[in-house]
C-alpha positions as CSV (number, residue, x, y, z in Angstrom):
1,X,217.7,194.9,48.6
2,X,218.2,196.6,52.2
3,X,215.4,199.3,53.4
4,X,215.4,202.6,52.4
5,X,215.5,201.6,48.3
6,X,213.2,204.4,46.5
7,X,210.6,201.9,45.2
8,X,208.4,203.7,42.7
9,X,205.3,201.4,43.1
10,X,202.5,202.6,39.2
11,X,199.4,201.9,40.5
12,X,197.3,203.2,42.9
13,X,194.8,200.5,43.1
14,X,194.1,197.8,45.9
15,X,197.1,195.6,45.1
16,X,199.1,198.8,44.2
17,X,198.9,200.4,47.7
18,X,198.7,197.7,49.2
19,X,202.4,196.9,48.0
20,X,203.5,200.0,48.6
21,X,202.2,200.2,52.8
22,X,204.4,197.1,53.0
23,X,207.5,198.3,51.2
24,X,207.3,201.7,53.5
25,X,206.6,199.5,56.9
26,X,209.7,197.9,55.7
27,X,211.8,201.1,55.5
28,X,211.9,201.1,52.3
29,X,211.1,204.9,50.1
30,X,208.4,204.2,48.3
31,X,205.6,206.6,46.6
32,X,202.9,205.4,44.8
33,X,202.4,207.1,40.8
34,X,199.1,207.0,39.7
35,X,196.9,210.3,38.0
36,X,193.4,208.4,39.3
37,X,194.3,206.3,42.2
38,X,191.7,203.9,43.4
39,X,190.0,204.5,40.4
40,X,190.5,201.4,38.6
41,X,188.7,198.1,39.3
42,X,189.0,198.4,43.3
43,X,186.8,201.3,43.1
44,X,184.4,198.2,41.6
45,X,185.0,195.5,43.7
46,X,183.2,193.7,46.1
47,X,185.4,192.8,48.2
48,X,184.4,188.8,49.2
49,X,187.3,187.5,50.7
50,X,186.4,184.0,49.6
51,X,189.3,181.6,48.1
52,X,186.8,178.6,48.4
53,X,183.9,180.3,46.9
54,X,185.7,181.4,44.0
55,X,187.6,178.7,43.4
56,X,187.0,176.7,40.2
57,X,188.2,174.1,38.5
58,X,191.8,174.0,37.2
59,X,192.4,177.1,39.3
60,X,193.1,174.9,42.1
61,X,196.1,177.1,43.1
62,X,193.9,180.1,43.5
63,X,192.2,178.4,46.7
64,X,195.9,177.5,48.7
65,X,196.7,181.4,47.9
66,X,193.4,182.6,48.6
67,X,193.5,180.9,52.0
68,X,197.2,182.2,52.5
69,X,196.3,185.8,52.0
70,X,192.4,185.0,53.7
71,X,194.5,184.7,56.8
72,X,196.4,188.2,57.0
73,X,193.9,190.2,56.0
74,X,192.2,190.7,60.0
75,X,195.5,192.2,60.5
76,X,196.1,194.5,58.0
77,X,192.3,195.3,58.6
78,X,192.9,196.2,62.4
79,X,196.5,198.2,61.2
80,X,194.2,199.9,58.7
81,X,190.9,200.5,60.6
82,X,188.5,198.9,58.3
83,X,185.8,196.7,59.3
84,X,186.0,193.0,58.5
85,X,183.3,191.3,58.1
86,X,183.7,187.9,59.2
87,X,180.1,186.0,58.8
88,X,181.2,183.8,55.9
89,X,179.6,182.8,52.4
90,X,176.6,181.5,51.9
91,X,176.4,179.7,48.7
92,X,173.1,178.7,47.0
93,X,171.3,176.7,44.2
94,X,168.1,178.3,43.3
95,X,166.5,175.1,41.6
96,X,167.9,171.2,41.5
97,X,170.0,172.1,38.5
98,X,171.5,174.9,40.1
99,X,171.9,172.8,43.3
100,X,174.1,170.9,41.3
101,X,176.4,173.7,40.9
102,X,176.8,174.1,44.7
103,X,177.6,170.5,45.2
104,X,180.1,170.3,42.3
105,X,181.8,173.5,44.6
106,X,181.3,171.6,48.0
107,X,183.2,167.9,46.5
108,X,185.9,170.3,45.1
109,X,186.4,171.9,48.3
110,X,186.2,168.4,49.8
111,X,188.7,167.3,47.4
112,X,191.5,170.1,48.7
113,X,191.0,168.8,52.0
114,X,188.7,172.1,52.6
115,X,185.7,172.1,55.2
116,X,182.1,173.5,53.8
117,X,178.6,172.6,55.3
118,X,175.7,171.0,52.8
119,X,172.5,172.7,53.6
120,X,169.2,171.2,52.8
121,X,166.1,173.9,52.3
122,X,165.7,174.6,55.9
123,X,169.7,175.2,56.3
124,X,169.6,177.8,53.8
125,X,166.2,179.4,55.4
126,X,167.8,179.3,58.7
127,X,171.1,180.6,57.5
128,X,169.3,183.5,55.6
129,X,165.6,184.0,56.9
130,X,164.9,186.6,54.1
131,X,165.9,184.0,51.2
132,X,162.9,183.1,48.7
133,X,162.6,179.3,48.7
134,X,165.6,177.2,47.6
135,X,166.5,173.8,46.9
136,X,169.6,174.1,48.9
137,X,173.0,175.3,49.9
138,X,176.5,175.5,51.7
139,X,177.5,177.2,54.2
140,X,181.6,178.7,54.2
141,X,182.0,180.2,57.8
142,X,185.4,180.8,57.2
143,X,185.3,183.9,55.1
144,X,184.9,187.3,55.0
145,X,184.6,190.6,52.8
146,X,186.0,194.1,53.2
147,X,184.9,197.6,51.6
148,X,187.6,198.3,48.9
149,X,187.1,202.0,49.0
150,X,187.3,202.1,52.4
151,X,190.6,200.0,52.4
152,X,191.5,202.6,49.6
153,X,191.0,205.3,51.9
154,X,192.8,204.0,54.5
155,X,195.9,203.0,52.7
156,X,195.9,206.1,50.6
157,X,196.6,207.9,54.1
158,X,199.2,206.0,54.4
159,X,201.7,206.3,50.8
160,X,202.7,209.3,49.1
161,X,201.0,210.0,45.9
162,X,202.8,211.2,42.9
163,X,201.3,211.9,38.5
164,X,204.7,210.9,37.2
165,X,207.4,208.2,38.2
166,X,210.7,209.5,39.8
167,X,213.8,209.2,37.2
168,X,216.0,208.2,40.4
169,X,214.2,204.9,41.8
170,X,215.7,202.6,41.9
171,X,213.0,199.9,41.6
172,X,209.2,199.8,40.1
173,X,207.0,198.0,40.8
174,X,204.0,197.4,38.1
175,X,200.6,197.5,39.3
176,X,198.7,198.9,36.7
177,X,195.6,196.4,36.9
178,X,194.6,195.8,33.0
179,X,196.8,197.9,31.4
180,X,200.5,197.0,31.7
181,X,203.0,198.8,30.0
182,X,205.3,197.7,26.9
183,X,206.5,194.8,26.8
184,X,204.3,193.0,29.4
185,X,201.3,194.1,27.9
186,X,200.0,190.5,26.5
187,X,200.3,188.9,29.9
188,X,197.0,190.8,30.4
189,X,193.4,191.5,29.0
190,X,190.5,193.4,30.3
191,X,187.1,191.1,31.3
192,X,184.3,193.6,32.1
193,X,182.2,193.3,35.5
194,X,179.2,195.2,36.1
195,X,178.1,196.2,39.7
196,X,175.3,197.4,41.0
197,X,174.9,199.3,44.7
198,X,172.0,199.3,46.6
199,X,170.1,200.6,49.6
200,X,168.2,198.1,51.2
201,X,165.7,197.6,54.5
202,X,166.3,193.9,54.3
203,X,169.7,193.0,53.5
204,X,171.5,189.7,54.1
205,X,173.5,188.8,57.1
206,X,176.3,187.6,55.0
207,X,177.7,187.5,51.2
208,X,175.4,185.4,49.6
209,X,176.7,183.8,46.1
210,X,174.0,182.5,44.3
211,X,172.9,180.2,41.3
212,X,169.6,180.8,39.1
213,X,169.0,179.2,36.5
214,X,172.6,178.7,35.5
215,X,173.1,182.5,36.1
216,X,175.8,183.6,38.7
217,X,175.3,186.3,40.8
218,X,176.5,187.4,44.5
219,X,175.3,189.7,46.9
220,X,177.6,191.5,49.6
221,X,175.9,193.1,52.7
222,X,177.9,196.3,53.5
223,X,176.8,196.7,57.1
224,X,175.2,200.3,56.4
225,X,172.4,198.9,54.6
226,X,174.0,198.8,51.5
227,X,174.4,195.9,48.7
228,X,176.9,195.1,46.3
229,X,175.2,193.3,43.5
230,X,177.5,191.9,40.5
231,X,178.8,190.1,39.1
232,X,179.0,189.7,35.0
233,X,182.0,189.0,33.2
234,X,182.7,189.7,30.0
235,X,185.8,189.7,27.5
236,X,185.4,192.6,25.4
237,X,188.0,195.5,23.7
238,X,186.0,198.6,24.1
239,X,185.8,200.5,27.4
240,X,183.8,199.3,30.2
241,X,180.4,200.3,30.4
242,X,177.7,199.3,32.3
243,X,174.7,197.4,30.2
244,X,170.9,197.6,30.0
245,X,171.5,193.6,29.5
246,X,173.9,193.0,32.4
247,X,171.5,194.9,34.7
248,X,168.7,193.7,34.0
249,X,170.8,190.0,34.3
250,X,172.2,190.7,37.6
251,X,168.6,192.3,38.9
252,X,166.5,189.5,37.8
253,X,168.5,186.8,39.1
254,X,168.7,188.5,42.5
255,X,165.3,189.6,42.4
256,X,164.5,185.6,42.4
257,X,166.9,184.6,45.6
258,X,166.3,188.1,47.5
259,X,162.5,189.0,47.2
260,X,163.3,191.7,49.3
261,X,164.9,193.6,46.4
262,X,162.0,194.7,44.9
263,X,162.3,197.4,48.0
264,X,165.6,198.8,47.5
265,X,167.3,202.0,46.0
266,X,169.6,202.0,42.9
267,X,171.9,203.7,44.3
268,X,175.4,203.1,41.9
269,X,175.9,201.5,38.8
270,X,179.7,200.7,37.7
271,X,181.6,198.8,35.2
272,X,185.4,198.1,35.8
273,X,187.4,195.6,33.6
274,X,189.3,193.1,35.8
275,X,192.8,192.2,34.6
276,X,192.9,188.4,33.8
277,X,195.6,186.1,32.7
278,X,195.0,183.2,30.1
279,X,195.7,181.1,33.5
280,X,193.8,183.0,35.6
281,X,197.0,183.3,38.4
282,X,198.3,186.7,38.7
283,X,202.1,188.5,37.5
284,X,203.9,188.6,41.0
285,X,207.8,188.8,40.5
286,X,210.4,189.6,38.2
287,X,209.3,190.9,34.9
288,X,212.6,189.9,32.9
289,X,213.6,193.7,33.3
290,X,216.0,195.0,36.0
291,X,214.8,197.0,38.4
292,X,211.1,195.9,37.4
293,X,209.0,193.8,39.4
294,X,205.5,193.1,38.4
295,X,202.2,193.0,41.1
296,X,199.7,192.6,38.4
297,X,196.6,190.3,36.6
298,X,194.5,189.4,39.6
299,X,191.6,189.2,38.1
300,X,189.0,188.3,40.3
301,X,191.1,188.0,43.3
302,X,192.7,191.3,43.6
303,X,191.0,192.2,47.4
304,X,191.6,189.0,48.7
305,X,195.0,188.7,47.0
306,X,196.5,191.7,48.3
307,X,197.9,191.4,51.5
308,X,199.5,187.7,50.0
309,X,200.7,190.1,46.8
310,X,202.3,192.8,49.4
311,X,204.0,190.1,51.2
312,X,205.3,188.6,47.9
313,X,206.6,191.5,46.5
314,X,208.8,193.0,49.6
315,X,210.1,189.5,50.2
316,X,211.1,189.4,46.6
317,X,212.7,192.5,47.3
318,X,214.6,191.1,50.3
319,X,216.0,188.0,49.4
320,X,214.7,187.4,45.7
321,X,212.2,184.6,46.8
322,X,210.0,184.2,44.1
323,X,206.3,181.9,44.8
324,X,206.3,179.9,41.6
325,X,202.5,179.4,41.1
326,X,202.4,183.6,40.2
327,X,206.2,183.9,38.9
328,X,205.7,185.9,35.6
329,X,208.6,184.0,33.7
330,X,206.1,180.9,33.3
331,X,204.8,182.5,30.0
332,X,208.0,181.6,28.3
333,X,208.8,183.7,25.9
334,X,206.1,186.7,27.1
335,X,208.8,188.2,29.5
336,X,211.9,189.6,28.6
337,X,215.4,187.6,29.1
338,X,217.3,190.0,31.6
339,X,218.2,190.6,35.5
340,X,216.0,188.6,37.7
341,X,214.2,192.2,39.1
């Protein structure tokens, strides 16, 4: 489809607007529908950009797209005006058994022809001076994080924002996180993360993703002095809510790797679901109906997918390209026979 096609794009979150700055920088008339935009999980997120940190395995495809989408995101930061934060991940095993975690990561990585750094106790000191003792680590310079709401805030500057869809577009484009609309919504289910914010005299250089005891948990410095402590996951059917348990999880096994905790201000506790796929690879293409595309299910990726997502999407638009690994008509039979978009 030429520019100037009225795109309606249902979602106003992360991937949603996202989509829809691309669409209008390709002259296309777009508006964004959404009664709560950047409510939704974006308002949540972290925002690691970190394809080889998250990757695990079987999701081997997350890590080429990761790095794909890793790699436009200082520009749409700079169009944007958003800080990027560019000091990389620091990943670390709190005991021997946890260490074991981090080098299980590292010989992936190594397997994918990916570079990360094994760090012995005084690595991980040196790498983070405020660390409590560990028995090791890697170091991925390569990545990054972002503020969501910020990026949020900048895009939303950006689109035009409307409650209800327009009966005249011509295409739309469903980005609706969790909740997709009939008949695409089995492609997706909700998986509950809890996030805690804090204020903090002493806070890491750089993201910081962390094993204790077997328990997962990431820190991500701001840059204001700020924290963002999560993650749990959970799949569940009742609202999100945040949980004495998951707190208390997320607190104690930071408490243990960041001692300097014990000093900092609650500021912000949140609980978003975060829109997963049975294959953990997001919806991006035709949905089976015409004049539908989806741009949805990126569970934990959604930040770092986005710019990839925005790409995907207007190119579909363009030509009809479609990136297998995402297409939504792998689930055969869980997308409607019909027009290609």
């Amino acid at each position: 489809m030429a520019g100037g096609t009225r795109v309606d794009v249902l979602g106003a979150g992360i991937v949603g607007l996202t989509v829809a700055e691309e669409l209008g920088r390709r002259g296309h008339d777009v508006v964004v529908v959404d009664p709560r935009p950047a409510g939704g999980a974006s308002y949540a997120a972290a925002g690691m950009l970190s394809p080889a940190a998250e990757v695990w395995h079987g999701e081997e495809e997350v890590l080429r797209l990761g790095l794909a989408s890793l790699a436009r995101w200082p520009e749409l930061a700079a169009r944007l005006g958003v800080a990027l934060r560019a000091t990389g991940t620091l990943l670390v095993g709190h005991d021997a058994g946890d260490l074991q975690q981090v080098e299980r990561q590292v010989a992936l990585l190594h397997r994918h022809g990916h570079a990360a750094e094994l760090l012995g106790r005084a690595g991980v000191r040196s790498a983070e001076p405020s660390l409590a003792r560990a028995a090791g680590g890697a170091l991925l310079p390569a990545e990054a994080s972002v503020d969501p709401r910020a990026v949020c805030r900048a895009l939303l500057q950006r689109v035009v924002l409307r409650e209800t869809p327009r009966p005249d577009a011509e295409v739309r484009v469903v980005a609706t996180g969790s909740s997709l609309p009939e008949p695409w919504t089995g492609l997706v289910s909700g998986v509950r993360g809890e996030i805690l914010r804090l204020r903090s005299d002493d806070p890491p250089r750089r993201t910081v993703r962390g094993w204790v005891g077997g328990e997962a948990v990431y820190l991500v410095p701001r840059g204001d002095d700020r924290v963002v402590l999560g993650a749990t996951s959970e799949a569940h059917a009742a609202p999100p809510v945040v949980t004495a348990g998951g707190a208390l999880r997320l607190l104690a096994a930071a408490r243990t790797l960041w001692p300097a905790l014990d000093r900092a201000e609650l500021v912000e506790a949140t609980a978003r679901d975060r829109p997963a796929t049975v294959d953990g690879l997001p919806l991006v293409g035709p949905s089976g109906v015409a004049g539908v595309v989806l741009a949805a299910g990126h569970y934990r990726h959604g930040v770092l997918l986005a710019p990839l997502t925005a790409q995907l999407v207007a190119d579909h638009l363009a030509t009809g390209a479609v990136e297998a690994a995402v297409d939504p008509r792998r689930f055969a039979g869980a997308v409607p026979e019909g027009a290609a978009r």
